[in-house]
VONUZA-627365 format. One record per residue (C-alpha): residue number from 0; residue in one letter; chain; x, y, z. Coordinates in steps of 0.5 Angstrom, whole numbers, plus 2048, in hexadecimal, padded with zeros to 3 digits. Example, Ala and Ser with C-alpha at 12.3 -4.5 7.8 and 13.67 -1.06 7.14 Angstrom:
BEGIN
{resi=0, resn=a, chain=A, c1=819, c2=7F7, c3=810}
{resi=1, resn=s, chain=A, c1=81B, c2=7FE, c3=80E}
//
This chain:
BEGIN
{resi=0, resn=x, chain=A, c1=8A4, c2=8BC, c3=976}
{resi=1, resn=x, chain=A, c1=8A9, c2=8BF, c3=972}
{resi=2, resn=x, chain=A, c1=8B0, c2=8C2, c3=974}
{resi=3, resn=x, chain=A, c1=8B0, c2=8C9, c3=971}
{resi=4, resn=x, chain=A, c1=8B6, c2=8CC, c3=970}
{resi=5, resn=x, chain=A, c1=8B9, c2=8D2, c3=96C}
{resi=6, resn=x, chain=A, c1=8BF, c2=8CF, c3=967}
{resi=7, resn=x, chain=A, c1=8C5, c2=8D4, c3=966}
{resi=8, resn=x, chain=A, c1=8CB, c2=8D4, c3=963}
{resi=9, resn=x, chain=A, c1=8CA, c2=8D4, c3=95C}
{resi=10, resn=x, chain=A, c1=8CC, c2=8D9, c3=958}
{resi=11, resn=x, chain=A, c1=8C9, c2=8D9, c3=950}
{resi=12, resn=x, chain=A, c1=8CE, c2=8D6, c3=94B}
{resi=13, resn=x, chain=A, c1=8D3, c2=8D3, c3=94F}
{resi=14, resn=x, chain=A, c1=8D2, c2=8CB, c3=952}
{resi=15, resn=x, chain=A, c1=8CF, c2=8CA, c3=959}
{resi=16, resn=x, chain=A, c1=8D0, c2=8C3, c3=95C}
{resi=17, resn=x, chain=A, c1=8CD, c2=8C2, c3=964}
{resi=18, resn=x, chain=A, c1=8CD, c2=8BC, c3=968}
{resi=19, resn=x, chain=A, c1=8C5, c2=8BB, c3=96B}
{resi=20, resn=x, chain=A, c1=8C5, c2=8B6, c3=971}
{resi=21, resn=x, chain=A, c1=8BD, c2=8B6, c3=973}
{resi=22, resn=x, chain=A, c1=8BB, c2=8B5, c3=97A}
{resi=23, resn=x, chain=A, c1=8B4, c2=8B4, c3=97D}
{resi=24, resn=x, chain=A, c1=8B0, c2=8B9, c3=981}
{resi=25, resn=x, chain=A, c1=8B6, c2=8B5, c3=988}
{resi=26, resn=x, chain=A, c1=8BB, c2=8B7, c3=984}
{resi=27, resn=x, chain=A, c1=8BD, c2=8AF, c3=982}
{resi=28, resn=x, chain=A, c1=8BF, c2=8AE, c3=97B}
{resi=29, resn=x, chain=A, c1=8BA, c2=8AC, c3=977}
{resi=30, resn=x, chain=A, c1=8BC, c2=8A4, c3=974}
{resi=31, resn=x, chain=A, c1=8BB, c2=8A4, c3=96C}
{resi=32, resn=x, chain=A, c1=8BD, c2=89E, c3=96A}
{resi=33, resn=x, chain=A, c1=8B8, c2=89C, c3=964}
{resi=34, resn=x, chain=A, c1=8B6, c2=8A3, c3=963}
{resi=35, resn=x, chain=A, c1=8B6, c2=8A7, c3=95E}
{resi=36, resn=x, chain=A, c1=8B8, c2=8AF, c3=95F}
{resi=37, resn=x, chain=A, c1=8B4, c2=8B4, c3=95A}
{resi=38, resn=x, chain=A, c1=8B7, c2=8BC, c3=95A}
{resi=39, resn=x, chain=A, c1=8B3, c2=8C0, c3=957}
{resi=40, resn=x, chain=A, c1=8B4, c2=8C7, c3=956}
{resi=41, resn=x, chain=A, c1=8B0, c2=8CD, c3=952}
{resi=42, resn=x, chain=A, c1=8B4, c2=8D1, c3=94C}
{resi=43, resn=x, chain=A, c1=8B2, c2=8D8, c3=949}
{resi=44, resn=x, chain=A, c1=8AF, c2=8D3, c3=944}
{resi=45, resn=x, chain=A, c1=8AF, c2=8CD, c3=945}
{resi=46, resn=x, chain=A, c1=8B1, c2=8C7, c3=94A}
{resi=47, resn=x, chain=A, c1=8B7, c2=8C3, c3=94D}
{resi=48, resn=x, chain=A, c1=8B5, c2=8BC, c3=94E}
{resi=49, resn=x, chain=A, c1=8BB, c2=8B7, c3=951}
{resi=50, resn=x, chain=A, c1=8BA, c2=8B1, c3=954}
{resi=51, resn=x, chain=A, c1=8BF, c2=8AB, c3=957}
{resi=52, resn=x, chain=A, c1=8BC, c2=8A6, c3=953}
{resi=53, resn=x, chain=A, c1=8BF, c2=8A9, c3=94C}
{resi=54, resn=x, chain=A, c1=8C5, c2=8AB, c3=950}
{resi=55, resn=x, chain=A, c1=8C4, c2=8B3, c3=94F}
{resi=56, resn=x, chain=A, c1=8C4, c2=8B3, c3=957}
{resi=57, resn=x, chain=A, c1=8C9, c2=8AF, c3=95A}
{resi=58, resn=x, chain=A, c1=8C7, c2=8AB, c3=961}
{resi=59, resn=x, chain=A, c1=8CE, c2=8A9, c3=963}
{resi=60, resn=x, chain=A, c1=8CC, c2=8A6, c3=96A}
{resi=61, resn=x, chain=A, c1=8C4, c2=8A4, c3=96B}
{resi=62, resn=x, chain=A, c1=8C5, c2=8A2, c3=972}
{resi=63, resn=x, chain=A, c1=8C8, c2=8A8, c3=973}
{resi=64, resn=x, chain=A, c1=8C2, c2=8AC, c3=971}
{resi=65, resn=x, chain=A, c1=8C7, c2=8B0, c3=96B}
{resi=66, resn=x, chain=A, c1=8C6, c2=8B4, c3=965}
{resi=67, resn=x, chain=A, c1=8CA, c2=8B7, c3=960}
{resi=68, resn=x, chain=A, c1=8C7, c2=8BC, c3=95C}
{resi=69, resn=x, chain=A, c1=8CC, c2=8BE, c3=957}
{resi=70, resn=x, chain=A, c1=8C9, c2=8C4, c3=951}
{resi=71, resn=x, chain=A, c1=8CD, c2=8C6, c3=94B}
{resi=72, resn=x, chain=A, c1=8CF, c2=8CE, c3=949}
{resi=73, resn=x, chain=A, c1=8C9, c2=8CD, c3=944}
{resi=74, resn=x, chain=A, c1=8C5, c2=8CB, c3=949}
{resi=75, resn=x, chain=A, c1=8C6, c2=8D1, c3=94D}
{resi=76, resn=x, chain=A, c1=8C5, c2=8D6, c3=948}
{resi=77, resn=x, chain=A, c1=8BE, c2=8D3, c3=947}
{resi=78, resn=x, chain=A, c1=8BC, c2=8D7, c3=94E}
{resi=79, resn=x, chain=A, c1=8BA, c2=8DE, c3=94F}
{resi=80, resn=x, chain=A, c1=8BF, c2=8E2, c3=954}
{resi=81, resn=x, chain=A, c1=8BC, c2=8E3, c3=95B}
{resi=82, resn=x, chain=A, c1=8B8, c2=8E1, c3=961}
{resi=83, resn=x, chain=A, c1=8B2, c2=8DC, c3=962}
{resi=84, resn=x, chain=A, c1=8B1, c2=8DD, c3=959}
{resi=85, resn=x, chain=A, c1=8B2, c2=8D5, c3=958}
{resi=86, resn=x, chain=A, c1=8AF, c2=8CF, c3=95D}
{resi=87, resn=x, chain=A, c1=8B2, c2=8C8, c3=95D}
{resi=88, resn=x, chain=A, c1=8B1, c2=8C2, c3=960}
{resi=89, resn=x, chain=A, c1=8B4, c2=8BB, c3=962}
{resi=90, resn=x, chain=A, c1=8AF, c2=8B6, c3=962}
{resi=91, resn=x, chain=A, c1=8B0, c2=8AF, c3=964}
{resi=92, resn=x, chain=A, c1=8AC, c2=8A9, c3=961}
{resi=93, resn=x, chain=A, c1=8AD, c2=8A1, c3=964}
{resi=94, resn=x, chain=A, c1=8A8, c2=89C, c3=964}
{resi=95, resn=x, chain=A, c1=8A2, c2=8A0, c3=960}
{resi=96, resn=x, chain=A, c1=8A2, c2=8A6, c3=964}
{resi=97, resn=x, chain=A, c1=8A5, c2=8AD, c3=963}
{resi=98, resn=x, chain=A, c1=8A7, c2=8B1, c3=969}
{resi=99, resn=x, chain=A, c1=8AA, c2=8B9, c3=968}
{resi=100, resn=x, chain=A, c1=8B1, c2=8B9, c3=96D}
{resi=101, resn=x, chain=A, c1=8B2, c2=8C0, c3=96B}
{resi=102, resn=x, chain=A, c1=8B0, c2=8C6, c3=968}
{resi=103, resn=x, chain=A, c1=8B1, c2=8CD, c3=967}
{resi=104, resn=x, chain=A, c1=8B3, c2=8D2, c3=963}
{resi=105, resn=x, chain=A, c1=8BA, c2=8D4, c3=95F}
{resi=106, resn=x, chain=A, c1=8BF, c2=8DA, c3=961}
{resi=107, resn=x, chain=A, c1=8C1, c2=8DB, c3=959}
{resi=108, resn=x, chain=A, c1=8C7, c2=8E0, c3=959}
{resi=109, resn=x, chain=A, c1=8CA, c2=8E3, c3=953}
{resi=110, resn=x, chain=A, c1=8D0, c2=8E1, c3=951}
{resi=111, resn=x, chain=A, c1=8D6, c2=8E6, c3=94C}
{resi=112, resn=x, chain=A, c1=8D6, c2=8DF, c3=948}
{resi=113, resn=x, chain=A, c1=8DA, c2=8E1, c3=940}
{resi=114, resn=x, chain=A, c1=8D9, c2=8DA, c3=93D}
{resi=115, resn=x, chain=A, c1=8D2, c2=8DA, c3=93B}
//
C-alpha cells in the first residue's frame, strides 16, 4: 500500500526542489535500480508529468531509493493556492508493474512574485 503524505513547502511562482528517499512499510530504503519514477501532479488546468527516463525527474542514487523533484517557477504558478485543492503521486515502474510510492495532496502558498 501507498504512503500518503501531505507535500508542503511550496510556494506559487517560486522554484521547489526536494529530495524523496522512499522507504518500505519497516522503513528500509527502497532499491530502484531499473526503475523508472513517475510524479504526477494536478493543476487548476491541467497536469504535470515527469519521469526519470526523460530526465525531468532526477534519481541521483537508486540504491539509495533517491528522488530529485525539481519544478520551475512557471510550474508553480500553474497550482491554485491552498491546502488539499491539488493531489500528486509518485509512481514506480520496474519489469511491467507499476506501483504507487507516495500520494497526496499539495500545500500551494501564494507567493508576492512581480516577474510574471
Amino acid at each position: 500500500m501507498a504512503a500518503t503524505h501531505e507535500l508542503t513547502g511550496l510556494r506559487r511562482g517560486n522554484s521547489f526542489e526536494r529530495l524523496f528517499r522512499f522507504k518500505d512499510s519497516a522503513g528500509v530504503v527502497v532499491d530502484l535500480t531499473g526503475s523508472e519514477i513517475v510524479f504526477m501532479a494536478e493543476t487548476a488546468a491541467s497536469t504535470i508529468r515527469k519521469t526519470t527516463a526523460d530526465g525531468t525527474l532526477l534519481m541521483p542514487s537508486p540504491v539509495s531509493g533517491e528522488v530529485t523533484l525539481k519544478l520551475t517557477p512557471a510550474e508553480t504558478r500553474l497550482f491554485a493556492v491552498g491546502r488539499l485543492r491539488s493531489r500528486y503521486e509518485f509512481e514506480r515502474r520496474i519489469a511491467g508493474t507499476e506501483e504507487t510510492l507516495v500520494r497526496g495532496c499539495l500545500v500551494i502558498e501564494e507567493g508576492l512574485n512581480d516577474d510574471a
